[in-house]
N, C-alpha and C positions, 0 to 999 in steps of 0.2 A: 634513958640510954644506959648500955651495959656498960659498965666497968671493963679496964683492964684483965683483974682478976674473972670478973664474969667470962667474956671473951675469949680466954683460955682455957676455961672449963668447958666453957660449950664444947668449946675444939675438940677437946680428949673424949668426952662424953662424946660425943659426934661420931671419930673417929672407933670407940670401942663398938656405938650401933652400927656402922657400917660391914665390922669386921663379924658382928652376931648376924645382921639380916641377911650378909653374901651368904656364910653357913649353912643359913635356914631356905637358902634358895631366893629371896626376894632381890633381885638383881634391882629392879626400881628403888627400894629405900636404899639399898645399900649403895648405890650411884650418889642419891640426894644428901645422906648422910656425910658423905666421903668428900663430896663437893664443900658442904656445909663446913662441919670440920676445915678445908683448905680457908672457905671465907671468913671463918671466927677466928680463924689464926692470923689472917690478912689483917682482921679490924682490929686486932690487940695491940699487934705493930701501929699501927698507926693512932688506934688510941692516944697510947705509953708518946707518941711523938705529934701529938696533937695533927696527923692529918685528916683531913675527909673522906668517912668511908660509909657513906650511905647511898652505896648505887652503885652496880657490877660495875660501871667505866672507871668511878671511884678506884674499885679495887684492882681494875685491869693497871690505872695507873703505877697505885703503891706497890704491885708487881715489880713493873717497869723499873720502880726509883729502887727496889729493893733487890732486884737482881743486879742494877748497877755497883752495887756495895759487896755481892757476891764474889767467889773467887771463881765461878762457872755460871755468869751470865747468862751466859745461851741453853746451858741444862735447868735451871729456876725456869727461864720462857718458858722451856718446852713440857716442863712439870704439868707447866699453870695450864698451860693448853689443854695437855690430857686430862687436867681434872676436872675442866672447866666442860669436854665430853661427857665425863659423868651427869652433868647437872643438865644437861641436853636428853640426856641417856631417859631421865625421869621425868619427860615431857614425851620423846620421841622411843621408846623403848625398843632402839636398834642395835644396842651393843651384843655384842656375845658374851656368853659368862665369862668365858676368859680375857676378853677385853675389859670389864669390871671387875677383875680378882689384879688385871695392872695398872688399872687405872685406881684402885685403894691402894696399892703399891706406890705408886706415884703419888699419892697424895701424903703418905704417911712421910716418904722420903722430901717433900715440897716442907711438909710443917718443918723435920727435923731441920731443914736447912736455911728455913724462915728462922726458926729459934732461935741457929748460931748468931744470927744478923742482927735482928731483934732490938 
């Protein structure tokens, strides 16, 4: 099992392939990457506080319990949402590029605001 430290590397590492493969045009990695990055961010959190994060409902929760700790609960939900389209995006490849250039927006802004909580 990853580490805390691991888990947060994935993140940024994650988060930097997303922002190279939108670039380079691959809307599909760059969806999985961006998603991926939001979920190793999820699981570091919960790591570092011993909860359970081995399974999307898993992380839908730690969401849930960490936007409550938020000072814009309802903006964390609606991050998670969108970036959880991304991870759809790379299964179903129906987003538009511009819908994947705010959906790694969104996810960039989801980590920063995971961080503060943390």
């Amino acid at each position: 099992m990853a580490t805390v430290e691991r888990h947060t590397e994935i993140s940024a590492d994650f988060l930097h392939h997303a922002e190279n493969m939108f670039r380079a045009g691959d809307l599909l990695q760059a969806s999985e990457k961006a998603w991926g990055a939001a979920a190793h961010c999820l699981k570091s959190i919960a790591e570092r506080r011993g909860w359970s994060h081995g399974s999307h409902g898993a992380l839908s929760i730690i969401v849930l319990r960490l936007a409550d700790e938020s000072d814009d609960p309802r903006r964390v939900r609606n991050l998670y949402r969108s970036v959880g389209m991304l991870h759809t995006n790379f299964y179903e490849d129906w987003l538009s590029e511009k819908s994947v250039e705010w959906g790694i927006d969104d996810a960039k802004e989801l980590i920063e605001r995971l961080t503060r909580i943390g």
